[in-house]
C-alpha positions as CSV (number, residue, x, y, z in Angstrom):
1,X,117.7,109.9,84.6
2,X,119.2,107.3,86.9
3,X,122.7,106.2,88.4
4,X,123.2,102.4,87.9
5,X,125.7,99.9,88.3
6,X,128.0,98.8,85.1
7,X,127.1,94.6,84.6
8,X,130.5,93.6,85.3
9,X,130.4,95.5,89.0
10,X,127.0,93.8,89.0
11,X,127.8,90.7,88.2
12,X,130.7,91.1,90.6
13,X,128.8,92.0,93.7
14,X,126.2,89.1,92.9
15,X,129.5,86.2,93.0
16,X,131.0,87.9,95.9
17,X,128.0,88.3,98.1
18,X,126.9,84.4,96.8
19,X,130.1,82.9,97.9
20,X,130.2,84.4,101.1
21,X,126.5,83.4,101.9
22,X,127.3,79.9,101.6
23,X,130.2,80.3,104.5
24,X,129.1,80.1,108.1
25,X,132.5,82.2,108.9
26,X,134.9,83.6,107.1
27,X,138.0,86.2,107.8
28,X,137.1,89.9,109.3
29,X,139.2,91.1,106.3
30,X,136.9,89.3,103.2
31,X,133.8,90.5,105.1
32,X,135.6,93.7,105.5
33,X,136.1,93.8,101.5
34,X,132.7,92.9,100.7
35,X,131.1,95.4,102.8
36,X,133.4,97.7,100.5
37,X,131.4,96.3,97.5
38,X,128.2,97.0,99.1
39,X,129.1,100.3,100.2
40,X,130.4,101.3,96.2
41,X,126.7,100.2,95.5
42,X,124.9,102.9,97.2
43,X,124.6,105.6,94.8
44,X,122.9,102.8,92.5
45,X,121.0,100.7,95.1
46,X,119.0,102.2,97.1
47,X,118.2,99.8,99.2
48,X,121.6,98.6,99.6
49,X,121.9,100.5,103.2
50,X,119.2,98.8,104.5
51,X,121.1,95.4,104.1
52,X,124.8,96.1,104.9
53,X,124.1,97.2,108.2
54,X,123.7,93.8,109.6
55,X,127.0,93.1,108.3
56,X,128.7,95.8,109.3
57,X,127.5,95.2,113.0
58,X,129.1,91.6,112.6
59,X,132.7,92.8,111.5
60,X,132.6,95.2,114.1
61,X,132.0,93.3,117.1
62,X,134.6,90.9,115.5
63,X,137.0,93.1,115.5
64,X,136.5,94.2,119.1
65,X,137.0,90.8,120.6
66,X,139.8,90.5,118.0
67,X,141.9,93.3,119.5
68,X,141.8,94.8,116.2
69,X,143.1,91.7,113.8
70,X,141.9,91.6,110.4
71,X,142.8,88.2,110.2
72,X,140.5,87.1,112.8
73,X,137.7,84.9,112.2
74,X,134.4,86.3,112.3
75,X,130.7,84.2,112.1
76,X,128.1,85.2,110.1
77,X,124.8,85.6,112.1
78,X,121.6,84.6,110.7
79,X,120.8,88.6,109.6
80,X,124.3,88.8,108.1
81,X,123.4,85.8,106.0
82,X,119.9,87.3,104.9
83,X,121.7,90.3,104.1
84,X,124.1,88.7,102.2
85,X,121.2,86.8,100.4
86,X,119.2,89.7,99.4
87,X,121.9,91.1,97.1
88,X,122.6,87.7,95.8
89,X,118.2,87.8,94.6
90,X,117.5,91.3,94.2
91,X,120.6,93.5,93.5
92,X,119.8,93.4,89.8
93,X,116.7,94.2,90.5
94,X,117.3,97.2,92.4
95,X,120.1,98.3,90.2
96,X,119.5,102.0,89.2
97,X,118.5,104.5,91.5
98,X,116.2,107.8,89.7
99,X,117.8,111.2,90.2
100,X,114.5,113.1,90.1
101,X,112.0,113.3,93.0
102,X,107.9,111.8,92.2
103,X,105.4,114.5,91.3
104,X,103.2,112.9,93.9
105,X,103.4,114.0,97.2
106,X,102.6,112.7,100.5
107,X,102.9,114.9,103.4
108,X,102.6,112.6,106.5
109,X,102.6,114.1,110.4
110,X,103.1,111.2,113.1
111,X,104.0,111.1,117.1
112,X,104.2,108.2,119.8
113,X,103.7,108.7,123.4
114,X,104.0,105.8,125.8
115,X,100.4,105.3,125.6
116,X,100.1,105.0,121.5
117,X,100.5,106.6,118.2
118,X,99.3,109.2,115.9
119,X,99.9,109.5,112.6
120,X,97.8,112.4,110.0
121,X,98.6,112.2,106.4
122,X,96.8,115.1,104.0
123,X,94.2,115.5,106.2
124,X,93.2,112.1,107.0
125,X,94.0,110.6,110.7
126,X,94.5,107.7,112.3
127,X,95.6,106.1,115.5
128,X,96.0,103.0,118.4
129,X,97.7,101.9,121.4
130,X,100.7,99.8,122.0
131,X,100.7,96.5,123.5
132,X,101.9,96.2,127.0
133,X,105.3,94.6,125.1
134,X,105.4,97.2,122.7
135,X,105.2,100.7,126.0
136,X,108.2,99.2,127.3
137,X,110.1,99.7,124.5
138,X,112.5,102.9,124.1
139,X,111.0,106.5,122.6
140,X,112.5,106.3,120.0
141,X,111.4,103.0,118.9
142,X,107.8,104.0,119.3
143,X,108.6,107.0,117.7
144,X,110.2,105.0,114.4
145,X,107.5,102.6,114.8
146,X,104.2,105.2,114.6
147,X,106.0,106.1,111.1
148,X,105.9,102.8,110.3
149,X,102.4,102.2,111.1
150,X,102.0,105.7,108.9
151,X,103.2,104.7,105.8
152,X,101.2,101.2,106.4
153,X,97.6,102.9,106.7
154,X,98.2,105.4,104.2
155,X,101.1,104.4,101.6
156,X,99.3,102.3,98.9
157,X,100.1,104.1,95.8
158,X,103.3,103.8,93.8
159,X,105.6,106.1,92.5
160,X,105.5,109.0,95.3
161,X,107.3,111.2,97.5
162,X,106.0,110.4,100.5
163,X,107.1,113.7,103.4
164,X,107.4,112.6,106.9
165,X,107.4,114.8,110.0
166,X,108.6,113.9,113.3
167,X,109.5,115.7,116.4
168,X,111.7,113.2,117.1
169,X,115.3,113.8,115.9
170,X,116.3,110.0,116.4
171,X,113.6,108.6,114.4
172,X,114.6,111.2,111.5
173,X,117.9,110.3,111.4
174,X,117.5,106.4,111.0
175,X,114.9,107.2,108.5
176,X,117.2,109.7,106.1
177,X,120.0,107.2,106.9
178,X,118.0,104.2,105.4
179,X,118.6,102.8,109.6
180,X,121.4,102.8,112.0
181,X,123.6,100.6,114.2
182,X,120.9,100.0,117.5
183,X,119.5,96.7,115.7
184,X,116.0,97.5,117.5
185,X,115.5,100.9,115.7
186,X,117.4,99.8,112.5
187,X,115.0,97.0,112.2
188,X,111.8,99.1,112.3
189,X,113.3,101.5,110.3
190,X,114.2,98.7,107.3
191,X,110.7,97.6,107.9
192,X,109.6,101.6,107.3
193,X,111.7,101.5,103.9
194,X,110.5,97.9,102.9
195,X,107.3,99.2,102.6
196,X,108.1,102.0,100.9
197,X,110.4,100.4,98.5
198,X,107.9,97.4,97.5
199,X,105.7,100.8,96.5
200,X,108.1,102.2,94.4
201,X,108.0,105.3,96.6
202,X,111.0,107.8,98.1
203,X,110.5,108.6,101.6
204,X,112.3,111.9,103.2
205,X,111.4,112.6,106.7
206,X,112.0,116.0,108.9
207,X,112.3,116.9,112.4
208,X,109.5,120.1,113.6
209,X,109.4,120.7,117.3
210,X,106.6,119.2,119.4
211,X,105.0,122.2,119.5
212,X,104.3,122.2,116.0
213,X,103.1,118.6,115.8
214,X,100.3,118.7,118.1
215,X,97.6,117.1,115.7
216,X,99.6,114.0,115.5
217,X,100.2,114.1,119.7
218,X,96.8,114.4,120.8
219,X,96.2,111.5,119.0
220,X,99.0,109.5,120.1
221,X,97.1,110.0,123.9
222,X,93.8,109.0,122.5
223,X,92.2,106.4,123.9
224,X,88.8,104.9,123.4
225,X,88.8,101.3,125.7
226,X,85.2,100.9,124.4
227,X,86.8,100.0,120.6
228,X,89.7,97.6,122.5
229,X,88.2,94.1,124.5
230,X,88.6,91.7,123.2
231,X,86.8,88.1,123.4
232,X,89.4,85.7,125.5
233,X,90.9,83.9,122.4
234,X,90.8,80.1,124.2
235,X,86.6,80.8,124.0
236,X,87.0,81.8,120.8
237,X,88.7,79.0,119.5
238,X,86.1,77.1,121.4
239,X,83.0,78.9,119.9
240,X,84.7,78.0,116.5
241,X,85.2,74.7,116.8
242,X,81.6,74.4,118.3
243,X,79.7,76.7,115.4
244,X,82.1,76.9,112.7
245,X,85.8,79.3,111.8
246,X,85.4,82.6,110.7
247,X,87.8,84.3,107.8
248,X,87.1,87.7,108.7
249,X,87.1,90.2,112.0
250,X,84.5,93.0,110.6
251,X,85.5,95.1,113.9
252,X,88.9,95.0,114.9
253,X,92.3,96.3,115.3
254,X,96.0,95.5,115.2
255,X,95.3,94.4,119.3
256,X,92.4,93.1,119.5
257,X,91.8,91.1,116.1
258,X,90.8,87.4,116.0
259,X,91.4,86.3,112.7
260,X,94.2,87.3,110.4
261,X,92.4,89.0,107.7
262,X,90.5,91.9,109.4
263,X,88.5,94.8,109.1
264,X,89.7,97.7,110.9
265,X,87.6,101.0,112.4
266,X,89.9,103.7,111.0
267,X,93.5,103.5,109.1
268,X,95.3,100.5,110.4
269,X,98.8,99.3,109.9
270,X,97.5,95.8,109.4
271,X,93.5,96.0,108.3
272,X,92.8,94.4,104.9
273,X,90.0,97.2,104.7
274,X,88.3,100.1,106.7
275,X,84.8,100.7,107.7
276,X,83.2,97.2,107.8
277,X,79.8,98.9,106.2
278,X,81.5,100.1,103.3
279,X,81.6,96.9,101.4
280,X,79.5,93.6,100.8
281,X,79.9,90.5,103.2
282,X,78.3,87.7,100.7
283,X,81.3,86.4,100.4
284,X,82.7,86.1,103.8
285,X,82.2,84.0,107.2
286,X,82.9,87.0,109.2
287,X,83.2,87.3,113.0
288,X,81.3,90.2,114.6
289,X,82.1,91.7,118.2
290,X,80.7,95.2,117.8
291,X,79.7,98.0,120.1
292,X,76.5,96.8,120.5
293,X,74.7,99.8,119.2
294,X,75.7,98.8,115.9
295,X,74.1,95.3,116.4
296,X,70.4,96.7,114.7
297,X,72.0,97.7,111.5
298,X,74.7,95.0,111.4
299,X,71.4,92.3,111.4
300,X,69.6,93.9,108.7
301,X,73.1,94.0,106.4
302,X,73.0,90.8,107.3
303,X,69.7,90.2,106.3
304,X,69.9,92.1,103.0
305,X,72.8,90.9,101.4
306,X,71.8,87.3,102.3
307,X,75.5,86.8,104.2
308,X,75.5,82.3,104.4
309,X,76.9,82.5,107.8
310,X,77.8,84.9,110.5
311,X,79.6,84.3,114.1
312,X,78.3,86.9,116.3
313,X,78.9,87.7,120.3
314,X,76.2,90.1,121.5
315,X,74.9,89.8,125.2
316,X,71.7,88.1,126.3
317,X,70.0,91.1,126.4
318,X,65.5,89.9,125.8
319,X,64.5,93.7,125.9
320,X,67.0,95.0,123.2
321,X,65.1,96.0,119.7
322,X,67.8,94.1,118.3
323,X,66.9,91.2,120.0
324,X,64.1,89.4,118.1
325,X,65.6,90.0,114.7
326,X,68.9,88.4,116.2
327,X,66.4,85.0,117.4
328,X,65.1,85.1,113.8
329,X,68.3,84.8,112.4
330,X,69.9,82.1,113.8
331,X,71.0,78.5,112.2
332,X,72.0,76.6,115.6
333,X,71.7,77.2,118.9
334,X,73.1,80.0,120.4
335,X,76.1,79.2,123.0
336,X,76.1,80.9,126.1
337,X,79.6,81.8,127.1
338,X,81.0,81.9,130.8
339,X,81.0,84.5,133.3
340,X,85.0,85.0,134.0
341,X,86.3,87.9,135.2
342,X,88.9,87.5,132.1
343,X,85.8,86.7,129.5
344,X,87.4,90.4,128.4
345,X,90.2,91.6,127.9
346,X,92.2,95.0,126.7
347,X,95.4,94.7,125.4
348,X,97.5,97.3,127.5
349,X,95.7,96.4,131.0
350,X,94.8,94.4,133.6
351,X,91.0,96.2,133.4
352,X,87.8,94.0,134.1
353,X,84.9,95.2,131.9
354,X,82.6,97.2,134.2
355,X,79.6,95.2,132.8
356,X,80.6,92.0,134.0
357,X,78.7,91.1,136.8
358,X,75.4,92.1,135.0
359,X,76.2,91.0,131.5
360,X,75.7,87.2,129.8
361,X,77.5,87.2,126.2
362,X,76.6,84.8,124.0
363,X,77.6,83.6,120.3
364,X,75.2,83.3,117.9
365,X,75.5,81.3,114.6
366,X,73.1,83.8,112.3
367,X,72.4,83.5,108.5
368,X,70.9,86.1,106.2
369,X,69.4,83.4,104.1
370,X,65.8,83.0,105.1
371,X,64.9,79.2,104.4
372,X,68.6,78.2,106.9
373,X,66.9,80.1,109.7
374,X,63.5,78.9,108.7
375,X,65.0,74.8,108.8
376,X,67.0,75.4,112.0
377,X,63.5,76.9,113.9
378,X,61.5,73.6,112.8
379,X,64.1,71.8,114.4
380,X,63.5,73.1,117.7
381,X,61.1,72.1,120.3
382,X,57.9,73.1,120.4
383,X,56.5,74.8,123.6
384,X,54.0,72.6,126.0
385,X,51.4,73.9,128.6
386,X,48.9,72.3,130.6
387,X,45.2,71.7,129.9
388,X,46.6,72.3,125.8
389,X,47.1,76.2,125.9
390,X,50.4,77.6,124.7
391,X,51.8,80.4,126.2
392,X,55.1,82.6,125.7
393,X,57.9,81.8,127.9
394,X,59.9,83.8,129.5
395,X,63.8,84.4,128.1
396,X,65.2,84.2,130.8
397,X,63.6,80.7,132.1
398,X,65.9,78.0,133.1
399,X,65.0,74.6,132.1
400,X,67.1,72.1,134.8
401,X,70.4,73.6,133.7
402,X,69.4,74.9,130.2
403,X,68.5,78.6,129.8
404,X,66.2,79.6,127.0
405,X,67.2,82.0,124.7
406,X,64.0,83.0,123.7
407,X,60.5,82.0,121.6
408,X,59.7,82.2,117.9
409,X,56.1,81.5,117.5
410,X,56.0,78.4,119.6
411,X,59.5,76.7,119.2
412,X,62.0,77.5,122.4
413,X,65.2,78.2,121.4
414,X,67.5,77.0,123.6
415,X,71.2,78.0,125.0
416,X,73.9,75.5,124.7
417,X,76.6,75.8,127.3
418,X,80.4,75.6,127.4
């Protein structure tokens, strides 16, 4: 059963809401009485809340500089216009609002310190840190915001109830309310019910003291710096131009990604998928900056699933197991990048990575099809030593100002440069 709007009050709010779109400014009073038609359109609309708000805010600060008048003149801001637009587009489609609750539930847990967010939904958790922007924001916009994030990672099925709880009584009420009148916190909280809404889902939320919610806090003080640095993005866009430009970051979050289609390490509020090993990479030019434990098993998927091309930063490290099978891999020549103290960088901190001074990244142009690699090594040169024996150099000989990368059979493979 549902509560829906008659197509003459429709129709109605549709010519009202058009006309006054197309107005830069207009009386407090005929903002006043289409804010009236809006608000009749609530028990129908659902969404219809979310988009009067910025109207409302308008016709109030009107009529406080107004002393009052009705009659006063009052300009539309640019969020008052979008408002106004959304009914004019999707009112209709919006129009009947379902009495009963989903079957499916959701039960979602989430909590924001100033350091990040937590968020566990039936069982399954996730979390991250804020941006240094992001921990100067208020409480309760972090706390609104780690919902948000919640429903992001874990809300892709339609047609459920989806049960948030919070310790934070703020964020509950903005939530329940469909938002507020502090824009900040009403705009994270129509970005909460966007999401929701575009799922065809119903979101109720709760307020359960801290002390009950401590799951959901201990991950909101989680952090794990090893999973955060990030490559300096000017080298990147270097090492792109130089090699070639990635479509997908295979180890990444919401701070630290370089491309905008990424792969995330655990639910993330903006990862097109999680768990880079969980599906094939054929079809992708991906980026890799992994912890370089992983860099053994990331070379053989590689190798395996004949990936055309793969970017990869991993240090120059001869002695690694890894090593050799990264030489044997390669298409060009491997760039060595520079030794700045900024090479790395977190996103909440002014932190130098403690390898540094002992550490020479590189990026490495790699391809898991074997006759590429196979072409690119005939291409090199071939090693020379006197009275006609060949012998193994050394990876870390420096020819004049190039370094060699290493030897495969007797071709050097040699280190471009910045």
């Amino acid at each position: 059963m549902t509560v829906s709007l008659p197509e003459e009050k429709l129709n109605k709010l549709k010519e009202q809401t058009l006309s006054l779109s197309r107005k830069p400014q207009c009386s407090i009073r005929e903002l006043a009485h289409v804010i009236g038609l809006i608000v009749s359109s609530f028990p129908a609309i659902k969404p219809a809340r979310l988009y009067y708000r910025d109207l409302e805010v308008c016709k109030l600060a009107a009529l406080s500089s107004s002393d009052g008048d009705y009659n006063a003149i009052v300009y539309l801001s640019q969020l008052a216009r979008d408002s106004l637009r959304w009914f004019v587009v999707n009112s209709h489609l919006y129009n009947g609002t379902r009495i009963s609750k989903p079957s499916k539930v959701m039960t979602m847990t989430t909590d924001a310190s100033h350091l990040g967010w937590g968020v566990v939904c039936d069982g399954v958790s996730s979390s991250g840190l804020w941006s240094s922007k992001e921990q100067a924001m208020h409480i309760n916009w972090l706390e609104l915001s780690a919902v948000l994030f919640g429903v992001k990672c874990f809300v892709h099925s339609h047609n459920c109830l989806v049960k948030v709880f919070c310790d934070n009584s703020t964020a509950v009420t903005y939530i329940n309310n469909l938002g507020g009148m502090v824009p900040s916190l009403h705009a994270v909280s129509k970005s909460i019910w966007e999401w929701c809404f575009a799922h065809h889902c119903v979101l109720e939320a709760f307020h359960i003291p801290g002390s009950s919610n401590l799951q959901a806090d201990s991950l909101s003080r989680q952090y794990n710096r090893n999973l955060e640095w990030k490559l300096h993005p000017t080298v990147f866009k270097w090492i792109s131009n130089s090699l070639f430009v990635p479509d997908i970051d295979l180890f990444a979050s919401r701070l630290n990604f370089q491309t905008s289609v990424y792969v995330s390490w655990c639910p993330d509020p903006g990862a097109w998928a999680v768990d880079a090993f969980s599906f094939c990479w054929r079809e992708f030019k991906p980026y890799i900056f992994p912890p370089f434990s992983l860099l053994g098993r990331i070379l053989t998927k590689l190798k395996v699933e004949e990936v055309p091309d793969a970017l990869v930063i991993a240090p120059w490290w001869r002695t690694a197991h890894w090593y050799p099978p990264l030489l044997q891999l390669l298409v060009q020549r491997p760039i060595l990048l520079p030794q700045w103290d900024e090479l790395l960088t977190l996103p909440q901190e002014d932190f130098l990575h403690p390898l540094k001074d002992v550490m020479r990244l590189a990026a490495w142009h790699v391809s898991g099809i074997t006759y590429r690699s196979e072409e690119f090594l005939q291409g090199q040169p071939a090693m020379c030593s006197s009275h006609g024996v060949q012998g193994q150099k050394s990876s870390t000989q420096r020819l004049g100002n190039v370094f060699v990368a290493g030897v495969i059979g007797n071709r050097e493979i040699l280190f471009k440069q910045i």
